[in-house]
DRENVEX-728486 format. One record per residue: residue number from 1; residue in three letters; x, z, y of N, C-alpha, C in turn. Coordinates in steps of 0.05 Angstrom, whole numbers. Layout:
BEGIN
REC   n res    n_u    n_w    n_v   ca_u   ca_w   ca_v    c_u    c_w    c_v
REC NUM ala      X      Z      Y      X      Z      Y      X      Z      Y
...
# end
This chain:
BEGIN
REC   n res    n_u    n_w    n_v   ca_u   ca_w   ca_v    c_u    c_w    c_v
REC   1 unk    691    186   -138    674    209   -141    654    206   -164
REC   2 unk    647    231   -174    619    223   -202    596    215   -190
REC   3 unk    577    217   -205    548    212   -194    531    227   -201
REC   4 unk    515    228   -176    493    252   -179    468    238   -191
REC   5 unk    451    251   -207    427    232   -221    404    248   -209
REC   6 unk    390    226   -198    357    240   -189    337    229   -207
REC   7 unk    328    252   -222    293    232   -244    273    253   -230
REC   8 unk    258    233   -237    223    246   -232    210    235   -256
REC   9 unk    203    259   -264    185    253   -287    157    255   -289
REC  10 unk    143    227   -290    114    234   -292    100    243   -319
REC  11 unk     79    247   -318     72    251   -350     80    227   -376
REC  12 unk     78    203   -365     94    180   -377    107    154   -360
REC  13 unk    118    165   -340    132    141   -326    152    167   -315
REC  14 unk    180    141   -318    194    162   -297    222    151   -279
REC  15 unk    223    148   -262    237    138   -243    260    154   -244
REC  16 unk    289    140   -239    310    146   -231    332    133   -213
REC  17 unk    343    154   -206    372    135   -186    391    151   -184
REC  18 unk    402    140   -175    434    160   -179    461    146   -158
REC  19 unk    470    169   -146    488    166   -111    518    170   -122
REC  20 unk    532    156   -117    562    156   -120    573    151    -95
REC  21 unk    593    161    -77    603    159    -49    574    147    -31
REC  22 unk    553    166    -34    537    166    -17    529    129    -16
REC  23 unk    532    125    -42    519     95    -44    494     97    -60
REC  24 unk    475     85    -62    447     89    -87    457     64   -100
REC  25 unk    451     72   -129    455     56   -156    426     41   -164
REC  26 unk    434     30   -184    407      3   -186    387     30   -196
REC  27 unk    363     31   -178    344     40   -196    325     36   -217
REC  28 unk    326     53   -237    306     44   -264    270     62   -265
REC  29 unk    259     40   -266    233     53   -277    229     48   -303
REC  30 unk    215     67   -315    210     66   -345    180     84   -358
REC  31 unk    169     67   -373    131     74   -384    139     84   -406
REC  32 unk    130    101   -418    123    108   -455    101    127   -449
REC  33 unk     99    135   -481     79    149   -484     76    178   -477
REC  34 unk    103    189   -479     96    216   -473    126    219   -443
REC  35 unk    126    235   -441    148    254   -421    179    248   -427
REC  36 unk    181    261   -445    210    255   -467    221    233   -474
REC  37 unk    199    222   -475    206    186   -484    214    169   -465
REC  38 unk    197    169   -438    197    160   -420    229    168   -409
REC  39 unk    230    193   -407    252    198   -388    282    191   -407
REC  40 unk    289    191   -434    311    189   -446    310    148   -445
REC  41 unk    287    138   -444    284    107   -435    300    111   -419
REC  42 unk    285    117   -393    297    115   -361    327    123   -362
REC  43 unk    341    141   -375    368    150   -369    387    128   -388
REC  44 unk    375    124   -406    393    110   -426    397     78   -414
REC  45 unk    373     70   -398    370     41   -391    384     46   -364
REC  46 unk    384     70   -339    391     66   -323    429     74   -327
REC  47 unk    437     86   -350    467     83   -354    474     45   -357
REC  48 unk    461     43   -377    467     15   -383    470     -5   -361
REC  49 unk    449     -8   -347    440    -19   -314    468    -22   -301
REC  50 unk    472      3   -294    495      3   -277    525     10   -291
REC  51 unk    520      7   -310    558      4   -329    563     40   -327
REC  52 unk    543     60   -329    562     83   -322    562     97   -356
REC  53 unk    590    105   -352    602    127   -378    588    157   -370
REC  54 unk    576    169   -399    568    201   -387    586    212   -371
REC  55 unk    615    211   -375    632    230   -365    633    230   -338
REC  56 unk    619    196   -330    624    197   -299    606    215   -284
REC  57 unk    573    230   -299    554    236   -294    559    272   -281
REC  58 unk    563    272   -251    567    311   -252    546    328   -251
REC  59 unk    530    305   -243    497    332   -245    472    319   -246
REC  60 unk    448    319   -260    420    314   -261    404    334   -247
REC  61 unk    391    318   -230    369    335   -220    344    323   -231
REC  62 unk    330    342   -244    295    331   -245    282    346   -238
REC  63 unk    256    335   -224    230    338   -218    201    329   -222
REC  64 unk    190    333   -220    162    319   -231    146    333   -248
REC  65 unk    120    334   -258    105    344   -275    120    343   -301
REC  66 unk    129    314   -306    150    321   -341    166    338   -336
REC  67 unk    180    347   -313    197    359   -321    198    392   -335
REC  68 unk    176    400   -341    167    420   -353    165    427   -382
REC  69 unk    174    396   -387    170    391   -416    214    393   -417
REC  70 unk    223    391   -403    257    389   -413    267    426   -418
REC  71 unk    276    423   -437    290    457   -435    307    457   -446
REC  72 unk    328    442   -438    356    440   -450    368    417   -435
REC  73 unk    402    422   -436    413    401   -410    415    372   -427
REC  74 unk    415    356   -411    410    329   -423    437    320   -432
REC  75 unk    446    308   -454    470    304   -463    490    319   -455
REC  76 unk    483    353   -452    508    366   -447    514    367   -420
REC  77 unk    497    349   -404    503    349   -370    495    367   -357
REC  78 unk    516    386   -339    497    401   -317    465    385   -308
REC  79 unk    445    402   -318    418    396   -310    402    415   -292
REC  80 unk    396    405   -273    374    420   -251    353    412   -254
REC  81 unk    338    437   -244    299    426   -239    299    436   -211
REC  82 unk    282    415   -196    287    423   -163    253    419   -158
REC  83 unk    250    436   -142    212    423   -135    210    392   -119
REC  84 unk    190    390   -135    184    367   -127    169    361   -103
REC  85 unk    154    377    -79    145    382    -54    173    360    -43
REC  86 unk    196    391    -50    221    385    -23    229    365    -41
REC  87 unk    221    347    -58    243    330    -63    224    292    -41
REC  88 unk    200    306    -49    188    273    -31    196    292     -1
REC  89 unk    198    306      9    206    315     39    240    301     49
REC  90 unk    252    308     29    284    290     25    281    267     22
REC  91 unk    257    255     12    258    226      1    254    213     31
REC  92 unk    228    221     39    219    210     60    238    217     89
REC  93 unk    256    234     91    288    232    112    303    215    103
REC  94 unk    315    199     78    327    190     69    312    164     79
REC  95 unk    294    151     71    285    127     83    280    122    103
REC  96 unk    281    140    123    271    132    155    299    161    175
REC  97 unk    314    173    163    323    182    188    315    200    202
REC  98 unk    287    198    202    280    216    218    274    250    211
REC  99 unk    267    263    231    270    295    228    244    305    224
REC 100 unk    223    294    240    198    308    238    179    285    226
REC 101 unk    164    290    201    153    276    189    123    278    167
REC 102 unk    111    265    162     94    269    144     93    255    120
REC 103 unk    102    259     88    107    246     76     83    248     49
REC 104 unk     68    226     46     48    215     35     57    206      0
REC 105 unk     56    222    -13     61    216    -35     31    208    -58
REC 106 unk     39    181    -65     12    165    -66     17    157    -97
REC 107 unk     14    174   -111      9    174   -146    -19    173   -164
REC 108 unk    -28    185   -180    -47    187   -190    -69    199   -170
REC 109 unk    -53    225   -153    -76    234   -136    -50    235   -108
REC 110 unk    -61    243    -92    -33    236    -63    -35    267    -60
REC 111 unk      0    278    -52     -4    301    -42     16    298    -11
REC 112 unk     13    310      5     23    303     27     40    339     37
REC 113 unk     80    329     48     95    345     59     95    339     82
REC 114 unk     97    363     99    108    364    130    137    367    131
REC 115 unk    150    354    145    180    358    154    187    363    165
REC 116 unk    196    383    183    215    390    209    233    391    206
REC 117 unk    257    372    213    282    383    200    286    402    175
REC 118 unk    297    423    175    313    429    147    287    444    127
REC 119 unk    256    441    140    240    454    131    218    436    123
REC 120 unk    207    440     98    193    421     78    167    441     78
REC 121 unk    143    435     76    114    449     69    101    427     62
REC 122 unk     87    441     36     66    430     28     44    423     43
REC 123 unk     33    413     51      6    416     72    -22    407     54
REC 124 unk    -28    407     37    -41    394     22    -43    369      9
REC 125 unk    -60    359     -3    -70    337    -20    -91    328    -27
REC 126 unk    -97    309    -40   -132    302    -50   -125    289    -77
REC 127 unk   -157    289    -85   -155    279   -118   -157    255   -117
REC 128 unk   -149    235    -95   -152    209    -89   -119    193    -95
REC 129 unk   -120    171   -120   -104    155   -114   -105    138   -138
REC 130 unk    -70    128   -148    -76    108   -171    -94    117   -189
REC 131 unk   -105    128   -197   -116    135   -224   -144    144   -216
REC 132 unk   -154    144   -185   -172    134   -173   -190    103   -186
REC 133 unk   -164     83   -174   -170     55   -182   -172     49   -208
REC 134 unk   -160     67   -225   -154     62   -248   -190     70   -260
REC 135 unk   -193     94   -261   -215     91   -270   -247     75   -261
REC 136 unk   -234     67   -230   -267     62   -222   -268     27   -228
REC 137 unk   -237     18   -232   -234    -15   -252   -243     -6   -274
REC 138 unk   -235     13   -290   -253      8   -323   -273      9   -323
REC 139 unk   -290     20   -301   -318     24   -289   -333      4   -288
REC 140 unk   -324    -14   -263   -331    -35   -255   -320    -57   -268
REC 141 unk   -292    -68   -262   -289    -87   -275   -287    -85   -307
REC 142 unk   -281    -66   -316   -266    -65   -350   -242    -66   -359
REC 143 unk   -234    -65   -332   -193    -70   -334   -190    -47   -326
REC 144 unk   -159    -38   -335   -145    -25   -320   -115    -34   -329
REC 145 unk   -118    -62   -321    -92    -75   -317    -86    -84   -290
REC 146 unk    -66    -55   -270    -64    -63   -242    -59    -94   -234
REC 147 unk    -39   -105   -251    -43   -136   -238    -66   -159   -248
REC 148 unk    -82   -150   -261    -99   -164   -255   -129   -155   -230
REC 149 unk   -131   -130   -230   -139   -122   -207   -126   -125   -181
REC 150 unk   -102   -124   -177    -86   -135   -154    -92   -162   -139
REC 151 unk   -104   -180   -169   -105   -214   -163   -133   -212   -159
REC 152 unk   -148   -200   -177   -174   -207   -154   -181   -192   -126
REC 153 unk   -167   -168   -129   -173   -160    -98   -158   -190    -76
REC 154 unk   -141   -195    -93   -127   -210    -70   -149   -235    -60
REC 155 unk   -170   -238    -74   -185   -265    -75   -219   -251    -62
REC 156 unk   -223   -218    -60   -242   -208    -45   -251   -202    -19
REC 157 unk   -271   -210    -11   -283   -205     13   -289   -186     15
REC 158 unk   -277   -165     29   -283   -141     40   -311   -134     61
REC 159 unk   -317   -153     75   -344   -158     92   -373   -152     68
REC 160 unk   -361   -166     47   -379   -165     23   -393   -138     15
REC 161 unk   -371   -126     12   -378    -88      5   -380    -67     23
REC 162 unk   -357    -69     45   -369    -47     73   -389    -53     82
REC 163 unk   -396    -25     92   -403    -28    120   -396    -29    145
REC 164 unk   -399    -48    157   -383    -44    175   -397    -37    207
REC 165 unk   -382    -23    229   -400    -20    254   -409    -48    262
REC 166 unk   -400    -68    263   -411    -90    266   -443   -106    256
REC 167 unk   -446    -82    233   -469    -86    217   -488    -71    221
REC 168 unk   -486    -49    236   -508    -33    250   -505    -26    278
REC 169 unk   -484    -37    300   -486    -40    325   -483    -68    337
REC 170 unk   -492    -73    363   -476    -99    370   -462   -101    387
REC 171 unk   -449    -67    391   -426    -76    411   -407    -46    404
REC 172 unk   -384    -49    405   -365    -32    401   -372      2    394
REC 173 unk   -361      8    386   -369     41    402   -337     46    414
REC 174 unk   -339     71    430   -317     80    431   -295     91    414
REC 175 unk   -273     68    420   -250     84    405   -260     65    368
REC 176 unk   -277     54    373   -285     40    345   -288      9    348
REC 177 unk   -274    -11    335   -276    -40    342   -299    -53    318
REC 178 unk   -311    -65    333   -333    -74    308   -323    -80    271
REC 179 unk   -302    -88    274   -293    -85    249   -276    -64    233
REC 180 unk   -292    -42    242   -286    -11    222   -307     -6    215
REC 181 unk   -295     11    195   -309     17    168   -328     31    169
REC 182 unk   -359     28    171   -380     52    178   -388     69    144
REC 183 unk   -388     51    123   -390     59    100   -371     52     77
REC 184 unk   -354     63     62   -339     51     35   -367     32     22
REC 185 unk   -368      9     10   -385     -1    -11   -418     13      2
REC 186 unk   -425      6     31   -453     16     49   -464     -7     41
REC 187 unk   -451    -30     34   -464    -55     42   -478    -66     12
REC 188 unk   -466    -62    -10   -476    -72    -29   -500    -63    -37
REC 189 unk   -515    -82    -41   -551    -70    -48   -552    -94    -82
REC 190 unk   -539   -121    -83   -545   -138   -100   -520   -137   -123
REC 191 unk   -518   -152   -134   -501   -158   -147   -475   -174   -135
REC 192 unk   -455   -171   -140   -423   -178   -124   -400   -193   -146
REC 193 unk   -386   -197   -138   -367   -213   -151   -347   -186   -160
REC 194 unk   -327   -192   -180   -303   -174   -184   -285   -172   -163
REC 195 unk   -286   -205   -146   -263   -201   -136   -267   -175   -112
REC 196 unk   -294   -182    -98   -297   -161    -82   -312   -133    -87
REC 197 unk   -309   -123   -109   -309    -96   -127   -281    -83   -125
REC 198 unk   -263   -106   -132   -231    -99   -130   -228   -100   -102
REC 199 unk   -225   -114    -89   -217   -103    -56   -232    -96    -51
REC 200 unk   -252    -76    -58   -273    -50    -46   -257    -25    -53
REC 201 unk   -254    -25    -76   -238     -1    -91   -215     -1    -78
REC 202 unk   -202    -12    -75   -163    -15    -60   -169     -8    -35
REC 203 unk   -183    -19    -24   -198     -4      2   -199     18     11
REC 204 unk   -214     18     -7   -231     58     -4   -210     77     -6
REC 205 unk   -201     74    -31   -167     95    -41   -155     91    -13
REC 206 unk   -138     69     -7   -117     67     15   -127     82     39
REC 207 unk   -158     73     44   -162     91     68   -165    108     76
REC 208 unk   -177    120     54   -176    150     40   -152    167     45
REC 209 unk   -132    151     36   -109    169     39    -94    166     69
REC 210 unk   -100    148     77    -89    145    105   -105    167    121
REC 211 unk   -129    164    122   -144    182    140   -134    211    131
REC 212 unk   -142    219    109   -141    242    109   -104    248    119
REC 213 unk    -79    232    117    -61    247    121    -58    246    152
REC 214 unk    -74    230    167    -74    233    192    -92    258    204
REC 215 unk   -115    267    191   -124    293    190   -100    315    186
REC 216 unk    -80    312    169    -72    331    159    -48    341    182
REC 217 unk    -50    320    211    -29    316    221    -40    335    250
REC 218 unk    -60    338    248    -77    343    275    -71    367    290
REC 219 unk    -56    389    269    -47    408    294    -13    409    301
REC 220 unk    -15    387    295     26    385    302     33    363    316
REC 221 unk     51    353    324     63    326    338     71    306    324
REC 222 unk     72    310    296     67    288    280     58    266    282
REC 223 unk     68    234    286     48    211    286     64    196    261
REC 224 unk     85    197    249     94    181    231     92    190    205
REC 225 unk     82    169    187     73    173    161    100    161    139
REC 226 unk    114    176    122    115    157    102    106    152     78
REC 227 unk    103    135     67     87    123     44    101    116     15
REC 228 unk    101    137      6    113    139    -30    105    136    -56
REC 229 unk    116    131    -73     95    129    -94     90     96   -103
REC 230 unk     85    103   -117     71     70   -138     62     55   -125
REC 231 unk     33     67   -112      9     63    -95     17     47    -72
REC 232 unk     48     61    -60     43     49    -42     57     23    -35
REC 233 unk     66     10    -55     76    -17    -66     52    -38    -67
REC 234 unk     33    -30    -69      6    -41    -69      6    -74    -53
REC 235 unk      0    -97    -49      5   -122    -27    -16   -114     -9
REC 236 unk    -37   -104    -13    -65    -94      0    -54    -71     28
REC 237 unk    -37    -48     22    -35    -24     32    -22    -37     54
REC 238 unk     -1    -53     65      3    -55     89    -16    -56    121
REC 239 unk    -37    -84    106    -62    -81    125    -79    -65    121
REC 240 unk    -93    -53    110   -102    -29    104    -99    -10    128
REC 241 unk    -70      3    122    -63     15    138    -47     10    165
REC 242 unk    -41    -11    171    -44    -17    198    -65    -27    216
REC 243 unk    -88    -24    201   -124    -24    220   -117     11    219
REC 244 unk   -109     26    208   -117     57    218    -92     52    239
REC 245 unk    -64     44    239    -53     51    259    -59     43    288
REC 246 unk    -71     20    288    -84     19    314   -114     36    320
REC 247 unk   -125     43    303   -148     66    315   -139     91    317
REC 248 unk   -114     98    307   -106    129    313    -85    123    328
REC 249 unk    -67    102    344    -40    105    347    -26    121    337
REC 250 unk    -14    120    307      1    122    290     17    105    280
REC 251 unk     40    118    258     52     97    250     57    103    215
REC 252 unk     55     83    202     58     87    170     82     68    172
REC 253 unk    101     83    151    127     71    145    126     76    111
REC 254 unk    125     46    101    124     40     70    154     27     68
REC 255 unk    172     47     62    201     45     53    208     16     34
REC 256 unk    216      0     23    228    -19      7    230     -4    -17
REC 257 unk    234     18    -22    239     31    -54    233     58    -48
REC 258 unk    199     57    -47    179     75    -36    173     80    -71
REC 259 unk    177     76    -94    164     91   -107    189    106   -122
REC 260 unk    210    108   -109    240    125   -116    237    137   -101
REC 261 unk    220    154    -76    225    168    -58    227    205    -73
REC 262 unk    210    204    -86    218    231   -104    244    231   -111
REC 263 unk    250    212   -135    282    220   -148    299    213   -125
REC 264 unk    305    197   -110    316    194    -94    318    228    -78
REC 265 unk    300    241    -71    308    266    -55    324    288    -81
REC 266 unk    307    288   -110    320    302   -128    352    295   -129
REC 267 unk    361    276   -118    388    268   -120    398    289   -102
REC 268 unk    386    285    -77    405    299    -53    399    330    -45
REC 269 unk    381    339    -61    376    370    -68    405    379    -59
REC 270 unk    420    390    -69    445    393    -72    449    391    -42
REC 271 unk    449    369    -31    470    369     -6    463    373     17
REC 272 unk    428    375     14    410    396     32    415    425     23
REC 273 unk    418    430      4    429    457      9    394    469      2
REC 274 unk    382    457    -13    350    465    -32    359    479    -53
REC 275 unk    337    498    -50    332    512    -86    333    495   -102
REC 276 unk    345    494   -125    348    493   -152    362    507   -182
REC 277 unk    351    505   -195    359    518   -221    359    503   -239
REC 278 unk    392    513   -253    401    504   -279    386    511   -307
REC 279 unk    392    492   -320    371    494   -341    391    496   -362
REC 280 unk    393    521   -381    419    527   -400    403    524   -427
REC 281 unk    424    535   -447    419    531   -466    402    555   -490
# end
């Protein structure tokens, strides 16, 4: 059988994968400067990757903010543009199976889909995420090189920068264990180290977005989250968000190739039987 191609295009990064007999192919990520660049990287490196001839290629689907910038089919290939909502709604069935869901897409800012079976809604979003960290490191630390922020969060005391209930009660509250969060960065009054500036910031974002998508969950039966996106590759985001799963009994599910969860659904547009449109000449 050919293969179907899923990209997401960010403004300069853009992820792809691509399904042959319902198998996924090696996926490629790829950085440049602009939209165009990025994405003819990503296609050209992810042919190479996996040994494929154009001819084997029967359809491209893209999504994403670049994809606004494509208006013509890519080497001649049937090309689709599919929304990108229902494509993290597909992404996040595709990694877990399941039917009813909440899928947390955790990029520059996080926007979050509901899933019921064959039905995808937007439910909102916030202006909270990588590019969150990104600016409040050039801030604070002067980087905005994620792995070196990654390494000193990994080396920060978090006790250092919250507040925590433990710091203004001395005994539990309800439904609250002394070590939750009463303030993001309540605690700092002096001067602090980087490393715990960096796991203050990784902090605040992650929990940020956890809470609010558990807010976002409150008038439905929803308890499972999944977690997409760059962000949520993070080494930090696991614990993070499993201190909210035990204060909400919930559950967050961070997929193995959680930041393909977009192109990965742009792939299977098509076999959900989703809107999309051809992009001619």
């Amino acid at each position: 059988m050919k293969i179907t191609i899923g990209i997401d295009i960010g403004g300069s990064t853009t992820k792809i994968v691509g399904f042959q007999n319902n198998q996924l192919k090696i996926p490629t990520f790829v950085k440049a400067d602009n939209p165009i660049a990025s994405l003819f990287g990503a296609l050209g490196k992810f042919i190479y990757d996996n040994s494929i001839q154009l001819n084997e290629i029967e359809k491209i689907m893209i999504t994403g903010v670049g994809s606004a910038y494509v208006e013509q089919p890519l080497y001649g290939i049937p090309t689709y543009k599919v929304g990108e909502f229902t494509c993290n709604g597909l992404g996040g069935q595709y990694f877990t199976g399941l039917q009813d869901l909440i899928v947390v897409s955790m990029g520059t800012g996080t926007s979050m889909v509901q899933v019921n079976g064959d039905k995808i809604v937007h439910i909102g979003g916030i202006g909270i995420g990588g590019g969150t960290i990104m600016g409040l490191s050039s801030l604070l630390l002067k980087t905005t090189d994620i792995s070196q922020i990654i390494d000193l969060a990994g080396r920060g005391n978090l006790s250092n920068i919250d507040l925590q209930i433990q710091d203004i009660s001395r005994t539990a509250l309800p439904g609250l264990p002394l070590t939750a969060t009463a303030s993001n960065f309540g605690k700092v009054r002096n001067s602090i180290s980087e490393e715990d500036i960096a796991i203050g910031i990784i902090n605040m974002v992650v929990q940020a977005i956890g809470k609010s998508a558990i807010l976002s969950s409150l008038n439905s039966n929803i308890h499972n989250f999944v977690m997409t996106g760059n962000l949520a590759k993070l080494p930090q985001c696991p614990q993070i968000l499993h201190s909210l799963e035990e204060l909400f009994d919930v559950h967050f599910i961070i997929p193995d190739q959680a930041e393909y969860g977009t192109a990965i659904g742009a792939a299977l547009t098509e076999e959900h039987h989703m809107e999309m449109k051809q992009i001619l000449l």
